[in-house]
MITIDO-298830 format. One record per residue (C-alpha): residue number from 1; residue in one letter; chain; x, y negated, z negated. Coordinates in steps of 0.1 Angstrom, whole numbers, plus 5000, padded with zeros to 4 digits. Layout:
BEGIN
> NUM,A,A,X,Y,Z
...
! end
This chain:
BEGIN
> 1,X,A,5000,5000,5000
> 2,X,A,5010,4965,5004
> 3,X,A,5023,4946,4983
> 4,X,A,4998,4916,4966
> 5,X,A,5017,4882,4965
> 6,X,A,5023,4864,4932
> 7,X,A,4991,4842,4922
> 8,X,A,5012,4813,4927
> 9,X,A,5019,4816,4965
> 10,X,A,5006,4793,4986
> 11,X,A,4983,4800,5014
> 12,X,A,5006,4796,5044
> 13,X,A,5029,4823,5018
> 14,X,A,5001,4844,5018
> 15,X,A,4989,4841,5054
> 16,X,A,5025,4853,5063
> 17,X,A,5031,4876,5041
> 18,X,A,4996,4897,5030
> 19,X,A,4992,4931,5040
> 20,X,A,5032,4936,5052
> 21,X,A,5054,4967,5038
> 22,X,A,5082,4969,5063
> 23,X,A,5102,4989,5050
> 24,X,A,5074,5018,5049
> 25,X,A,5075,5013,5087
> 26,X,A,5112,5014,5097
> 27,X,A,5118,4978,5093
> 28,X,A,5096,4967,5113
> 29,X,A,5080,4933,5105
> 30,X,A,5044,4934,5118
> 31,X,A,5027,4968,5108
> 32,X,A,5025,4988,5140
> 33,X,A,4990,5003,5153
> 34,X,A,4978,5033,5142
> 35,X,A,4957,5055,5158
> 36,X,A,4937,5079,5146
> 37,X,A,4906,5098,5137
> 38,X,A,4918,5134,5122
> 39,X,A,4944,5130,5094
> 40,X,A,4964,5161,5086
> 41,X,A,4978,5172,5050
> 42,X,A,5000,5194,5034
> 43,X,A,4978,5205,5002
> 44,X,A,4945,5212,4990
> 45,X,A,4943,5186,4966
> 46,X,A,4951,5156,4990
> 47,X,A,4930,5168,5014
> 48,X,A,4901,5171,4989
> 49,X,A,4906,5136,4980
> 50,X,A,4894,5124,5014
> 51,X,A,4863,5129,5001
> 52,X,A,4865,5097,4983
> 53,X,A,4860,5067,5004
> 54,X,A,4875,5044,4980
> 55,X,A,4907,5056,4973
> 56,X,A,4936,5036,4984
> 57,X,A,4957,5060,5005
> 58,X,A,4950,5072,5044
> 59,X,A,4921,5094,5050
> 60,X,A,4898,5099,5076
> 61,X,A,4901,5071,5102
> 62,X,A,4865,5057,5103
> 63,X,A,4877,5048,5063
> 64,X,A,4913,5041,5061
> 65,X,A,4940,5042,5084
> 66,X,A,4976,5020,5081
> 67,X,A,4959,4996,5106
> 68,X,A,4927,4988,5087
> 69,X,A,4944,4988,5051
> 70,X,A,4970,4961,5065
> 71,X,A,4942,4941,5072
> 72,X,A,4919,4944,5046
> 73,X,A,4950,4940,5021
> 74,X,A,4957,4907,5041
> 75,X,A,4923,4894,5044
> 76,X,A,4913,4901,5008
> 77,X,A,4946,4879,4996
> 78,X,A,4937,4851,5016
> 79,X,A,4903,4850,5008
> 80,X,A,4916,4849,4970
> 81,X,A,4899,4886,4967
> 82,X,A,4899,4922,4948
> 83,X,A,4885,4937,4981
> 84,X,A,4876,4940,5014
> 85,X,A,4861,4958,5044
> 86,X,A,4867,4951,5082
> 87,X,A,4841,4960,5107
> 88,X,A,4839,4958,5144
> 89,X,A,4829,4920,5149
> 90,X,A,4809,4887,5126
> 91,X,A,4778,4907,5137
> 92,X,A,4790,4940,5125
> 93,X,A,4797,4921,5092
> 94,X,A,4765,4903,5089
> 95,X,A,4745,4933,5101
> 96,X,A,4766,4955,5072
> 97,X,A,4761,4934,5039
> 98,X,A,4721,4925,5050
> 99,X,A,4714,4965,5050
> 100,X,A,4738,4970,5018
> 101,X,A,4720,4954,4994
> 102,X,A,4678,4955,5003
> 103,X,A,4657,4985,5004
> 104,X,A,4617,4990,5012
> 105,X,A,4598,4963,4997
> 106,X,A,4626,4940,4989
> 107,X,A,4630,4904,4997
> 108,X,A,4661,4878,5011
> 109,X,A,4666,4842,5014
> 110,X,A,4679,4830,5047
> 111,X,A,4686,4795,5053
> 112,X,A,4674,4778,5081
> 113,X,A,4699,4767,5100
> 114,X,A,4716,4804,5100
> 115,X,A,4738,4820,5126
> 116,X,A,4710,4834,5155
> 117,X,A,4725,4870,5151
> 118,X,A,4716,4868,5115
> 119,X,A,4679,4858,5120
> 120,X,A,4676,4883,5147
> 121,X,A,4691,4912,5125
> 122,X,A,4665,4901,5097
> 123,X,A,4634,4894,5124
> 124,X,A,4639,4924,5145
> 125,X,A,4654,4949,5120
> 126,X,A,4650,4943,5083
> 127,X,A,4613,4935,5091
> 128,X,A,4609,4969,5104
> 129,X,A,4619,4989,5073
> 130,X,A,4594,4972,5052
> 131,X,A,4622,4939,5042
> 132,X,A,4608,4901,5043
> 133,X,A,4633,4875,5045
> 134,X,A,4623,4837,5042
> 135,X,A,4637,4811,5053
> 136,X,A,4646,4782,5032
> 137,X,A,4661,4743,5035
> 138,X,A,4695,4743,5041
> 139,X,A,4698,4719,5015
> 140,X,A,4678,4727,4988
> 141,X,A,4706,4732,4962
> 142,X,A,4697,4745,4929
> 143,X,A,4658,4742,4939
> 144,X,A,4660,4777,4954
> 145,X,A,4654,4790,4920
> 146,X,A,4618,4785,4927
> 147,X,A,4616,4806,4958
> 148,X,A,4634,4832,4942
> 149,X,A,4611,4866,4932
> 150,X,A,4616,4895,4913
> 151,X,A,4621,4915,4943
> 152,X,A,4650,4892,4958
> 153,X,A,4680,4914,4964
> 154,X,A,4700,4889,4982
> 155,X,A,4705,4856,4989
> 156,X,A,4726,4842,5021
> 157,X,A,4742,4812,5029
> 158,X,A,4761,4797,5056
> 159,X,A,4779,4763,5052
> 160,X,A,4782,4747,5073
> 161,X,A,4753,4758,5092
> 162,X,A,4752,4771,5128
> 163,X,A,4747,4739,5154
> 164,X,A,4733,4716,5129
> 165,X,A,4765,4714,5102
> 166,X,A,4745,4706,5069
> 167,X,A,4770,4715,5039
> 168,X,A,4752,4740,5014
> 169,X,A,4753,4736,4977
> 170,X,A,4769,4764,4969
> 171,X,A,4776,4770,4935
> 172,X,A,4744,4759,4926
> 173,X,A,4729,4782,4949
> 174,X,A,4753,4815,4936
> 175,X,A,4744,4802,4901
> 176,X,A,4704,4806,4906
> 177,X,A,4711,4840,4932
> 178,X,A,4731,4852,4900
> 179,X,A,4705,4843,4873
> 180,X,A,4676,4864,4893
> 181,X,A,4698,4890,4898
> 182,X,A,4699,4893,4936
> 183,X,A,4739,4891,4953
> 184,X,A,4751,4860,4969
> 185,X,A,4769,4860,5009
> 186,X,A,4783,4831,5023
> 187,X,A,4791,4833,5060
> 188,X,A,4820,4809,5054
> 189,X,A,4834,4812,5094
> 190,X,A,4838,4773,5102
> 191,X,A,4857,4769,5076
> 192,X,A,4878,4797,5071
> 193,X,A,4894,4808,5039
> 194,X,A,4926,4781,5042
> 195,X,A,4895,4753,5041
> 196,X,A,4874,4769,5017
> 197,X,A,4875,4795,4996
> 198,X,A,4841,4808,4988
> 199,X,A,4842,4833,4960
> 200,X,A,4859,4806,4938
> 201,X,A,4828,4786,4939
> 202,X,A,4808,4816,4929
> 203,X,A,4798,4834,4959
> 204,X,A,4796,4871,4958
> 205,X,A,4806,4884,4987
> 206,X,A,4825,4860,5017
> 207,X,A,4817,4870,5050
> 208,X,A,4843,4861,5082
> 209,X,A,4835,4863,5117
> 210,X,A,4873,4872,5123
> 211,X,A,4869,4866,5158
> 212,X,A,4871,4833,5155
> 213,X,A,4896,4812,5136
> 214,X,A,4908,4841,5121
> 215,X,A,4918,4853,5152
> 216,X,A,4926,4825,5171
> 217,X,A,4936,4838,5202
> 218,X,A,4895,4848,5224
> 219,X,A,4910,4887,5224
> 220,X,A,4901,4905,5195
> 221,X,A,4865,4908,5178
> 222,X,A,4864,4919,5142
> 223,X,A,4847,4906,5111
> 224,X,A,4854,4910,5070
> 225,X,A,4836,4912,5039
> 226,X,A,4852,4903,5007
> 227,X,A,4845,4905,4974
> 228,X,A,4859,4911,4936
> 229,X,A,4835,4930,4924
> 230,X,A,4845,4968,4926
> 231,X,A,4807,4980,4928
> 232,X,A,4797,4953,4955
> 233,X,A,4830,4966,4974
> 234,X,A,4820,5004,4974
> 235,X,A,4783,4995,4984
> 236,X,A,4794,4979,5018
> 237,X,A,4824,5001,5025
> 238,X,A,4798,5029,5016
> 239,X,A,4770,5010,5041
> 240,X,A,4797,5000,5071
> 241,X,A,4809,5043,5071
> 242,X,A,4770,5051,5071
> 243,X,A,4767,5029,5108
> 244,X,A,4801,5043,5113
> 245,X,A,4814,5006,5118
> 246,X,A,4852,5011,5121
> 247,X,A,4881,4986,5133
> 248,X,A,4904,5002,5160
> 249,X,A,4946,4998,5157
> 250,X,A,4947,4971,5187
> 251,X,A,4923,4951,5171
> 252,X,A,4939,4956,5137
> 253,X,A,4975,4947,5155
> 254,X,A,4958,4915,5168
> 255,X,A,4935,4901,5137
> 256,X,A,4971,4909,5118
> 257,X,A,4989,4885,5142
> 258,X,A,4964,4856,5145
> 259,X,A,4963,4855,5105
> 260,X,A,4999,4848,5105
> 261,X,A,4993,4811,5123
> 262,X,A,4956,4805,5107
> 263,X,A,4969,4778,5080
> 264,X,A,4984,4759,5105
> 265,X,A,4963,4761,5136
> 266,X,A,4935,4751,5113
> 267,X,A,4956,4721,5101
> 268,X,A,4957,4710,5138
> 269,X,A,4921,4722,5145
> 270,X,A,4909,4695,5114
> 271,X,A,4934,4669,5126
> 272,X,A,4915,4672,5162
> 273,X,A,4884,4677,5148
> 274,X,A,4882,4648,5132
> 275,X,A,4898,4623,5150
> 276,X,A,4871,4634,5182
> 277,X,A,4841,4633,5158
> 278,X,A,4849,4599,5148
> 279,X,A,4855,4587,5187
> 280,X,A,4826,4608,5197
> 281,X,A,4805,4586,5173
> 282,X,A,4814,4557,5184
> 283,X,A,4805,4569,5217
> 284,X,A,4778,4546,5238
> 285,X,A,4763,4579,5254
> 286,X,A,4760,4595,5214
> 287,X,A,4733,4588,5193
> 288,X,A,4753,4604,5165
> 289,X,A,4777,4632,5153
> 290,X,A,4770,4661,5133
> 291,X,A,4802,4669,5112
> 292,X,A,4803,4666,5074
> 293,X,A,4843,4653,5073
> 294,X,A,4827,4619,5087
> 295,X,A,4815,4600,5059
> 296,X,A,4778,4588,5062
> 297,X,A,4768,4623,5078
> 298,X,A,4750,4649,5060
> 299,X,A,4767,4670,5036
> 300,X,A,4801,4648,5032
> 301,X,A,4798,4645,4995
> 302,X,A,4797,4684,4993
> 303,X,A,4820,4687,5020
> 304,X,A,4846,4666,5000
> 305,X,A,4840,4685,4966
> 306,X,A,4840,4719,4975
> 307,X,A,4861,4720,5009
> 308,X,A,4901,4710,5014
> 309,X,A,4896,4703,5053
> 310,X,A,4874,4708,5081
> 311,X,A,4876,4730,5111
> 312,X,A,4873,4716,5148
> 313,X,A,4836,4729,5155
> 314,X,A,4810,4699,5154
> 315,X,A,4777,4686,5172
> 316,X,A,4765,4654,5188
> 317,X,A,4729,4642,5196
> 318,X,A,4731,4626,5230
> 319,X,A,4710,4595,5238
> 320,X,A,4697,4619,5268
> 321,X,A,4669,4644,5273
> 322,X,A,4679,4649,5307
> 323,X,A,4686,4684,5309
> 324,X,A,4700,4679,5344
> 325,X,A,4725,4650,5341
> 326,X,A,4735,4670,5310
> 327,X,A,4747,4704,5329
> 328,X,A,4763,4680,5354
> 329,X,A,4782,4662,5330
> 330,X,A,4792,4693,5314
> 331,X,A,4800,4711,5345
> 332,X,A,4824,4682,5353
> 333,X,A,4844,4686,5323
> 334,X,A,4883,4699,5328
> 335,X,A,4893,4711,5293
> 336,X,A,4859,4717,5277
> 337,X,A,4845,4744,5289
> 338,X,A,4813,4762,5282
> 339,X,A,4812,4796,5265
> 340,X,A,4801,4816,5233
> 341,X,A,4821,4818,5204
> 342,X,A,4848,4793,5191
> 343,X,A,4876,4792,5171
> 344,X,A,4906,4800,5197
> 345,X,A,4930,4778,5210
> 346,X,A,4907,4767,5237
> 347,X,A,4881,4742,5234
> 348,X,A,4847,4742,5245
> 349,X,A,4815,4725,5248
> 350,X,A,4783,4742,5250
> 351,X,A,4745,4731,5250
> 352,X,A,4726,4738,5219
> 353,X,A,4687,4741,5209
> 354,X,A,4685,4735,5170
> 355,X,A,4650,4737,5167
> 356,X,A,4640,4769,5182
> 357,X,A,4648,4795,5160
> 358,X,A,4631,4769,5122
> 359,X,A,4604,4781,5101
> 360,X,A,4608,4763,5067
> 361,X,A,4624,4728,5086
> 362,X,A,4615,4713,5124
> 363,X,A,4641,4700,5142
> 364,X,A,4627,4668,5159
> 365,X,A,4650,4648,5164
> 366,X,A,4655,4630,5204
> 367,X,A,4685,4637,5225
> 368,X,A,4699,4668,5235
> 369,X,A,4724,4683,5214
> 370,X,A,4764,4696,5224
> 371,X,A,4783,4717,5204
> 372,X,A,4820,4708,5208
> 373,X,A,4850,4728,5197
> 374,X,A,4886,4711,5195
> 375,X,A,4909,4733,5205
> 376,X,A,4950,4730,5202
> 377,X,A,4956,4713,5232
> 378,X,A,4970,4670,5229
> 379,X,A,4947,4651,5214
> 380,X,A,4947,4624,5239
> 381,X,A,4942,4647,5269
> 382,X,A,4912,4661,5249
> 383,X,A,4898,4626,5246
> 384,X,A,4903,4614,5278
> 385,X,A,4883,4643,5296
> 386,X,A,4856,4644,5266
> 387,X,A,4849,4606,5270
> 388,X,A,4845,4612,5307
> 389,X,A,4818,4640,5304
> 390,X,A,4802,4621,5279
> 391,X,A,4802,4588,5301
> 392,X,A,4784,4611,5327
> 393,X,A,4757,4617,5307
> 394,X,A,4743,4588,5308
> 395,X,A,4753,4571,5342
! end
C-alpha cells in the first residue's frame, strides 16, 4: 500500500506524491498499469481472503488491483479522506452513492439546479423502485430541515450548481442531513478538492466527476467517492461491485497523471476564470455573469468563506433571445469551442437551458444563457476571440 503523507503536506505535496510506492515497482516513479481480472495465489488462506472486499491487499480485479488502489490512495489524500472508491465515470459515481444509501419507500433531497444525469438517474430510476426524491432551493441553507422526513436517507448537494452557479450552504445543510439521520453528498466537481474540500465542512461523502479537472487532459472518464466513515466506505464499495462498476489500468494510469498537475492547472484555470468573468460582465452584449468569485453575484459571501479559489467554469445571460444570431456567434468562435464536459485544457462555450429540468424554482429570467470554460491557453488570446463571439451576438 502506499504510503499516506504527513498531515502537514501541502496540497501540491500531496497531489505529487499520494498513491506512489516506487520502490514496490522497480523504481519506477508513476505506478504502471495493471491488468487484470483473475488474481492467482499461493495459499489457502490468502485466497480465502478475497472474499472480503475491504481488505487492503489485491484481489479480484473488479475490487482491487495495483491500478485502482494507487488511485483511490491518491484521491482519498487529496480529498483530505479515510477512503475512497473509483468508478467508471461522474455518472457511475452519482448513479453508485444514489442506490447506496435508499431502499423501497425512502425519500432524497435534490437540489434544483443539480447536474442533469443526476435528475435523470433519480426521475427515471430511483422512481421506479418505489424512491421519491424532491427537489429543493438551491439556496435554502439550514431551512432544509423542514423538508426533511423521517424516511429521508439522503440528502445531495452540488455547489456550485450545474449552469446556474449558486453556492450551497453547506455546512448548514450537512448539519440538518446529519440531525435527521439521512447521509450528506456533495458533488464538489467545479471546484475540485485543491478549491474546496468538502468533508471538512461536514459533508459525508464527496463526490468527483474525475473526468474533469481531475483529469485534465479530455482522455480519461472516471469518477470518486470519498468519505471517512468506514461503514459509508463499505456500503458504496459494496454497491459499485453489485453494478460491477470497475476502473480499468489505462484509465487508472491517466487519472494518476492528470492528479499530479491538478493544483496548478486549477491555479491558472481560477486566474482565467476570473479575470474573463469580470471582462465578460462588463460586456455590452452581457446582461450579467454567473460566477460566485465576482463579488455582487449570487453566492460570493459563501464562496469566500468556505472556498480558497474558483475554477474556470462560469455562465453569462446574453441581452439576446435570438437563438440564431446565438449559434452564429458561437459557430464563429476560434478557441471556444462547443462540447460536453469541461475541465481539460481546452476551453469551451456551450448553449445552456437553465430552466427546463426546475420543479421547486423557475428559471425566468431573459436572455439566453452560455456556459463558458477557460481553458490554459493565454489569457489575452482567450479574450480577444471571446469578446468577438460575444460582439456577434448582438450585431
Amino acid at each position: 500500500m502506499p504510503k499516506k503523507a504527513p498531515a502537514r503536506d501541502g496540497i501540491a505535496t500531496i497531489a505529487a506524491h499520494a498513491g506512489r510506492d516506487p520502490f514496490a515497482h522497480a523504481g519506477a516513479v508513476n505506478p504502471p498499469i495493471f491488468h487484470a481480472s483473475t488474481i492467482l495465489y499461493e495459499r489457502m488462506e490468502d485466497y480465502d481472503r478475497r472474499r472480503d472486499r475491504f481488505f487492503d491487499g489485491v484481489g479480484y480485479g473488479l475490487y482491487n488491483t495495483p491500478s485502482t488502489i494507487a488511485l483511490a490512495c491518491a484521491v482519498a489524500e487529496i480529498e483530505n479522506a479515510e477512503h475512497c472508491v473509483v468508478v467508471s465515470s461522474g455518472t457511475a459515481a452519482i448513479a453508485t452513492v444514489l442506490s447506496a444509501f435508499v431502499g423501497q419507500g425512502a425519500h432524497v433531497l435534490v437540489p434544483d439546479n443539480v447536474y442533469g444525469a443526476t435528475r435523470t438517474f433519480c426521475d427515471d430510476v430511483l422512481a421506479r423502485f418505489g424512491v421519491t426524491a424532491t427537489s429543493y432551493d438551491p439556496e435554502i441553507g439550514a431551512g432544509i430541515s423542514a423538508m426533511l422526513r423521517d424516511e429521508t436517507s439522503l440528502v445531495f448537494l452540488e455547489s456550485p450548481g450545474s449552469l446556474t452557479f449558486e453556492v450551497q450552504d453547506v455546512p448548514a445543510i450537512a448539519r440538518a442531513a446529519r440531525a435527521n439521520g439521512a447521509v450528506s453528498v456533495i458533488d464538489g466537481t467545479w471546484a475540485s478538492p485543491v478549491f474546496m474540500r468538502a468533508l471538512d465542512l461536514g459533508v459525508d461523502v464527496a463526490l468527483q466527476s474525475g473526468t474533469k479537472y481531475l483529469s485534465g487532459h479530455s482522455d480519461a472518464m472516471f469518477g470518486t467517492l470519498s468519505t471517512r466513515d468506514e461503514g459509508l466506505f463499505r456500503r458504496l464499495k459494496e454497491t459499485a461491485g453489485r453494478f460491477g462498476n470497475r476502473l480499468g489500468g489505462e484509465d487508472c494510469y491517466l487519472a494518476l497523471r492528470g492528479l499530479r498537475t491538478l493544483p496548478v492547472r486549477m491555479q491558472a484555470h481560477h486566474a482565467a476564470g476570473l479575470e474573463l468573468a469580470r471582462r465578460v460582465a462588463a460586456h455590452r452584449a452581457v446582461r450579467r455573469v454567473l460566477h460566485p468569485g465576482i463579488e455582487g453575484c449570487a453566492g460570493h459571501e459563501l464562496w469566500k468563506r468556505d472556498f480558497s479559489g474558483a475554477s474556470g467554469l462560469f455562465g453569462a445571460v446574453l441581452r439576446t433571445d435570438d437563438r440564431a444570431r446565438v449559434a452564429t456567434a458561437l459557430e464563429s468562435s476560434r478557441l471556444f469551442k462547443m462540447g460536453s464536459s469541461w475541465g481539460g485544457f481546452e476551453s469551451l462555450i456551450v448553449p445552456v437551458y437553465p430552466g427546463l429540468q426546475r420543479k421547486a424554482t423557475r428559471w425566468d429570467e431573459e436572455g439566453f444563457v452560455v456556459r463558458i470554460h477557460a481553458g490554459l491557453e493565454t489569457i489575452e488570446d482567450l479574450w480577444s476571440d471571446l469578446d468577438a463571439v460575444l460582439s456577434r451576438t448582438i450585431g
